[in-house]
N, CA, C and O atoms as CSV, one atom per row, in Angstrom:
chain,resi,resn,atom,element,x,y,z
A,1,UNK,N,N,51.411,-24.400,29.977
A,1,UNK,CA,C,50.659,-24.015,28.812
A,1,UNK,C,C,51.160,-24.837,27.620
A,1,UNK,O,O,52.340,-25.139,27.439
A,2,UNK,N,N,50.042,-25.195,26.757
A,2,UNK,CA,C,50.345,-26.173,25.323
A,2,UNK,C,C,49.573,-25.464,24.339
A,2,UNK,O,O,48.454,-24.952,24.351
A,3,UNK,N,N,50.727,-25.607,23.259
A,3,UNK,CA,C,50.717,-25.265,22.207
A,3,UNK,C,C,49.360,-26.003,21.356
A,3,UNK,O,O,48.989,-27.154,21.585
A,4,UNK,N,N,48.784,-25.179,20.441
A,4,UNK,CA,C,47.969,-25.886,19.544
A,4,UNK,C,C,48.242,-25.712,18.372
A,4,UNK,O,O,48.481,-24.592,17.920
A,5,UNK,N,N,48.258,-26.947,17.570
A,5,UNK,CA,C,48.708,-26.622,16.190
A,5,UNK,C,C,47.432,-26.687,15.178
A,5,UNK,O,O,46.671,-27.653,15.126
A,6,UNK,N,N,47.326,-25.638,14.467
A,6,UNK,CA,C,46.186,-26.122,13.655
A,6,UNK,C,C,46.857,-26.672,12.090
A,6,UNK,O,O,47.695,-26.164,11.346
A,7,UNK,N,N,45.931,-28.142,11.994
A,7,UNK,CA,C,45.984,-29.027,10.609
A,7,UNK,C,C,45.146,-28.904,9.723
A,7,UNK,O,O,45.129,-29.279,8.551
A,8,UNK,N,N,44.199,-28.164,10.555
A,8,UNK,CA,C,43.497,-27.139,9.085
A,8,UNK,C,C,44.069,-25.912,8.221
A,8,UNK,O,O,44.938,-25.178,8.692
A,9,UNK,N,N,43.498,-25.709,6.830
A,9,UNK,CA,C,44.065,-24.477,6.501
A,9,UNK,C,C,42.903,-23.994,6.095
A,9,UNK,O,O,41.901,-24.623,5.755
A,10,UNK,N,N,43.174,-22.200,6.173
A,10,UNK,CA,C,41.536,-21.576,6.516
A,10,UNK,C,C,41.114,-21.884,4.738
A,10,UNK,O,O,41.591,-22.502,3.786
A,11,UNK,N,N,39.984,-21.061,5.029
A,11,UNK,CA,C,39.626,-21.073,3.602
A,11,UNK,C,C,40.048,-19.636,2.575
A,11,UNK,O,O,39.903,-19.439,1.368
A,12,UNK,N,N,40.424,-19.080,3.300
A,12,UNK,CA,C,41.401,-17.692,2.214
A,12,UNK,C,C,42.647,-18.685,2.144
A,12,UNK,O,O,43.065,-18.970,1.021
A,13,UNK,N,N,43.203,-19.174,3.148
A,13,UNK,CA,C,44.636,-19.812,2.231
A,13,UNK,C,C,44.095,-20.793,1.103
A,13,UNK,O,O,44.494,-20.594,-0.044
A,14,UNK,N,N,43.262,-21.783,1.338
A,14,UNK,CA,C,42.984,-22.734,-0.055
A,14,UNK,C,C,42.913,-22.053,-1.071
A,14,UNK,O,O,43.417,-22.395,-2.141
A,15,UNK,N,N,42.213,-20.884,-0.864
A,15,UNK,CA,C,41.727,-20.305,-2.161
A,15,UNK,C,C,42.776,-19.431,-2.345
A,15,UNK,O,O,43.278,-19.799,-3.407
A,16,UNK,N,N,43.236,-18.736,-2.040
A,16,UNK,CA,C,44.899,-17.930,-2.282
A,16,UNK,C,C,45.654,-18.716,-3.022
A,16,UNK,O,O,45.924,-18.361,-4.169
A,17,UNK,N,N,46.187,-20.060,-2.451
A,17,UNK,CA,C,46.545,-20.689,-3.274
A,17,UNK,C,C,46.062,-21.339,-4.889
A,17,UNK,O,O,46.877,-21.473,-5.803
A,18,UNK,N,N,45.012,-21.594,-4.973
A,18,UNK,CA,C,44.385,-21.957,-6.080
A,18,UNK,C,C,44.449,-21.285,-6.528
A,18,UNK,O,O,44.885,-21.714,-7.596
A,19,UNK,N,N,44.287,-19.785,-6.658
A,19,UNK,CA,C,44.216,-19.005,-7.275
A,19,UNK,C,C,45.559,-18.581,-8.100
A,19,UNK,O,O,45.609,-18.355,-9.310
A,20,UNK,N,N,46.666,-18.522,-7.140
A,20,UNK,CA,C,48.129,-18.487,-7.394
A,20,UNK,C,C,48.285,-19.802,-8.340
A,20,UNK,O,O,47.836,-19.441,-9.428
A,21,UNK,N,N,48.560,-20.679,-8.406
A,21,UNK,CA,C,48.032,-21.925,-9.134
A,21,UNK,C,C,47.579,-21.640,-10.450
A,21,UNK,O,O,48.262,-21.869,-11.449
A,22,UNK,N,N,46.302,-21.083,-10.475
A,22,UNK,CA,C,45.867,-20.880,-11.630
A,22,UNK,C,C,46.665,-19.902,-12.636
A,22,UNK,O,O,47.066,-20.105,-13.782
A,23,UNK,N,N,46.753,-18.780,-11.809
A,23,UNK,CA,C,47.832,-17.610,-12.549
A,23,UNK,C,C,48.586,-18.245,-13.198
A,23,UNK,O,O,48.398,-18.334,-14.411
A,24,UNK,N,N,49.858,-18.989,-12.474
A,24,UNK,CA,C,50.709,-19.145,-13.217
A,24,UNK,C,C,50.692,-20.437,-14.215
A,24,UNK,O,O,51.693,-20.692,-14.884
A,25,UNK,N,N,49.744,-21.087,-14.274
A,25,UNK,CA,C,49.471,-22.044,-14.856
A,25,UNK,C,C,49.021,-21.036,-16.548
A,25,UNK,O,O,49.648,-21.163,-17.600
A,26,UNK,N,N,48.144,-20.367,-16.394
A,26,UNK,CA,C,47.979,-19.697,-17.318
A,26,UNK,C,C,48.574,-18.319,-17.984
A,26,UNK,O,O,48.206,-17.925,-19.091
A,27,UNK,N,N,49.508,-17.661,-17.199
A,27,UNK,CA,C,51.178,-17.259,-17.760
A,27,UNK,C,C,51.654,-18.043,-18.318
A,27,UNK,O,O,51.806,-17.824,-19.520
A,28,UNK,N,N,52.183,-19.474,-17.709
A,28,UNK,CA,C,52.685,-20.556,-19.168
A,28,UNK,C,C,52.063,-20.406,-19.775
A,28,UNK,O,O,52.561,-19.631,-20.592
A,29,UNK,N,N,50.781,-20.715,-20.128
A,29,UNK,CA,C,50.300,-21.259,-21.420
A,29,UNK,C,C,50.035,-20.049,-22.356
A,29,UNK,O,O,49.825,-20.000,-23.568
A,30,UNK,N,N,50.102,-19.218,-21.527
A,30,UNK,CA,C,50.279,-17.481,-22.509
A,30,UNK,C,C,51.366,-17.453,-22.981
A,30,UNK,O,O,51.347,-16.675,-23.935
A,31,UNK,N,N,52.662,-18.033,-22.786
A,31,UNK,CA,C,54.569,-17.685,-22.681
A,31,UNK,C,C,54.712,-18.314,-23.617
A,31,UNK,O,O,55.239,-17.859,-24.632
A,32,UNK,N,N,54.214,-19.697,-23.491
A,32,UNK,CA,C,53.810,-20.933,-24.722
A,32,UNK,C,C,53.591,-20.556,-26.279
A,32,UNK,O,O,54.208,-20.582,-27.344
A,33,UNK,N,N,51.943,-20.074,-25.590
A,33,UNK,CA,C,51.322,-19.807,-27.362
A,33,UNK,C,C,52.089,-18.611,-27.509
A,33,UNK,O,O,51.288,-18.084,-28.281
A,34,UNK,N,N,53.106,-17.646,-27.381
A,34,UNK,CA,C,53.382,-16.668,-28.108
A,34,UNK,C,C,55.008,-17.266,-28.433
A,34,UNK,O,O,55.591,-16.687,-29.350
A,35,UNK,N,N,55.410,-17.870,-28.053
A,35,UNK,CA,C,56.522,-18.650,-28.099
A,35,UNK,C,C,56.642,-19.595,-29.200
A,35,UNK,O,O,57.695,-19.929,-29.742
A,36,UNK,N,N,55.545,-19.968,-29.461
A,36,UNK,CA,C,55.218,-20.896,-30.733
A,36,UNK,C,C,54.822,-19.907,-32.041
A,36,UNK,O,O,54.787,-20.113,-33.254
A,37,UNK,N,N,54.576,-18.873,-31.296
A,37,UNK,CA,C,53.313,-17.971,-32.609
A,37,UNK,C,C,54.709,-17.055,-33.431
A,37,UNK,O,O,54.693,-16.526,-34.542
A,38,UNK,N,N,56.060,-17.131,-32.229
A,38,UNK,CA,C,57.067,-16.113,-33.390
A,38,UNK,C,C,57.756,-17.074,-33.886
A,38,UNK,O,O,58.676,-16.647,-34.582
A,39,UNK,N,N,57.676,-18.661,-33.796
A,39,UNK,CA,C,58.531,-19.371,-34.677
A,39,UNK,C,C,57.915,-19.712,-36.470
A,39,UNK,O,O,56.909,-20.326,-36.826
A,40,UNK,N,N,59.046,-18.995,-37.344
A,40,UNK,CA,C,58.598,-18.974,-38.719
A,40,UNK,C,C,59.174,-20.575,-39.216
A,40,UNK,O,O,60.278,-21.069,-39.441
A,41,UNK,N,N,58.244,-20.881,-39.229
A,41,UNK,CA,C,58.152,-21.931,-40.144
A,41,UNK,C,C,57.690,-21.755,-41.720
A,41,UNK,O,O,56.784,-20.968,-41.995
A,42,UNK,N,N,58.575,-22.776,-43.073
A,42,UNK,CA,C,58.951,-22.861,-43.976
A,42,UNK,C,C,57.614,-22.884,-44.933
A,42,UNK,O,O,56.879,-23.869,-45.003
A,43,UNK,N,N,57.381,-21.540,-45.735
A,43,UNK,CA,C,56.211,-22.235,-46.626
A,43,UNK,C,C,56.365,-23.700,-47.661
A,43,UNK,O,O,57.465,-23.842,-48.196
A,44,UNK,N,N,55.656,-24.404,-47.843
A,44,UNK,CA,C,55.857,-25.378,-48.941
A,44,UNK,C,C,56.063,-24.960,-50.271
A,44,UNK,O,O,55.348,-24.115,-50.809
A,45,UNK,N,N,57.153,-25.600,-50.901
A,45,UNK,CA,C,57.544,-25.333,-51.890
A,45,UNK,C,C,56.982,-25.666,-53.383
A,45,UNK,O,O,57.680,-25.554,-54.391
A,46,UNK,N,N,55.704,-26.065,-53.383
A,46,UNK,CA,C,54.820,-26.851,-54.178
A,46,UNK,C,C,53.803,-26.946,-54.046
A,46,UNK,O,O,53.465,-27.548,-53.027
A,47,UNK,N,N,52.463,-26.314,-55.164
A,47,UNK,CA,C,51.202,-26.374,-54.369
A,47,UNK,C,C,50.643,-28.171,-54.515
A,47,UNK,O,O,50.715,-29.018,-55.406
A,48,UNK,N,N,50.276,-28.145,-53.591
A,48,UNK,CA,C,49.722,-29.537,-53.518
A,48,UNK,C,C,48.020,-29.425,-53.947
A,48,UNK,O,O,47.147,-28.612,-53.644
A,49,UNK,N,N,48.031,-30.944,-54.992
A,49,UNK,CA,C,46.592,-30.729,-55.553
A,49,UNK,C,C,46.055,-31.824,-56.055
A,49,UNK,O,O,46.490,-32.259,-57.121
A,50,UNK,N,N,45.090,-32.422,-55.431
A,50,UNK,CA,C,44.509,-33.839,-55.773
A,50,UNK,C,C,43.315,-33.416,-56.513
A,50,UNK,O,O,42.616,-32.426,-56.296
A,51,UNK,N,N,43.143,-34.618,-57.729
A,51,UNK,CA,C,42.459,-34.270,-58.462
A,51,UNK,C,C,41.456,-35.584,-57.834
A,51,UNK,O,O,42.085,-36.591,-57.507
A,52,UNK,N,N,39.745,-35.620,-57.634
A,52,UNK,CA,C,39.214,-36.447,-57.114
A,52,UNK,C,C,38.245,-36.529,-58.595
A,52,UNK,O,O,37.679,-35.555,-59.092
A,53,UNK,N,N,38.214,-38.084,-59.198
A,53,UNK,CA,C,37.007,-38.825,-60.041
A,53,UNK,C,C,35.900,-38.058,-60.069
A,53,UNK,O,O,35.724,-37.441,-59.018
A,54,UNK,N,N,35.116,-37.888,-60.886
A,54,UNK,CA,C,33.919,-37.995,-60.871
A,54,UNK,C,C,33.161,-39.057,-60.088
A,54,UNK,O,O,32.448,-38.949,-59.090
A,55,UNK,N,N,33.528,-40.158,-60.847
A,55,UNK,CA,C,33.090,-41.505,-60.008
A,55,UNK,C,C,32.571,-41.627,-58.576
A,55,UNK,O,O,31.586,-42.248,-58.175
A,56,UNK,N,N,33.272,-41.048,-58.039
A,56,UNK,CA,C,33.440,-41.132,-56.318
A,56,UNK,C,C,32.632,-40.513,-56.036
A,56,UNK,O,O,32.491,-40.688,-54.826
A,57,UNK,N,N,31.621,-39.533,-56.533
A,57,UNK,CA,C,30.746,-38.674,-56.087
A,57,UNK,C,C,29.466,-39.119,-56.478
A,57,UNK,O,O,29.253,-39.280,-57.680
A,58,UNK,N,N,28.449,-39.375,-55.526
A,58,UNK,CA,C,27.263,-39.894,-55.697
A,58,UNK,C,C,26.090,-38.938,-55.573
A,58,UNK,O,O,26.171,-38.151,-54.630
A,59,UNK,N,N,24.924,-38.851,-56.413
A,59,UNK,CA,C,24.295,-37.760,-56.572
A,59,UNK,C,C,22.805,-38.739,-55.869
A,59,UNK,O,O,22.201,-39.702,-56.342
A,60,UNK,N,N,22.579,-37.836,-54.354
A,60,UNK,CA,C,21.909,-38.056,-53.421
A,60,UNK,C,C,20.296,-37.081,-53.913
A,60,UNK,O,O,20.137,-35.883,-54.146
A,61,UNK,N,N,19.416,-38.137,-53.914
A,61,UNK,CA,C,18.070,-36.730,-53.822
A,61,UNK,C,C,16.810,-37.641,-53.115
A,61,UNK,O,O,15.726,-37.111,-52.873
């Protein structure tokens, strides 16, 4: 008697896997954005304020 090996994989494992795959792909990127969202960063110390010409503005009709 001989063994058979199968070199296929069914189609619940492809998709089991992909699926697993996806999860944790998108746990990082959940772990990420909240990981970024509690770091306090520094307000600016100066309001910033450009004053733009008149000039530069063209009156379209």
């Amino acid at each position: 008697m001989q063994f058979e090996r199968k070199t296929r994989a069914s189609t619940f494992s492809s998709i089991g896997k992909f699926l697993i795959k996806l999860a944790v792909i998108f746990f990082l990127l959940i772990t990420i954005i909240i990981l970024i969202d509690k770091i306090e960063f520094p307000k600016p110390e100066k309001n910033i304020e450009k004053l733009v010409p008149n000039e530069k503005f063209k009156i379209i009709k």
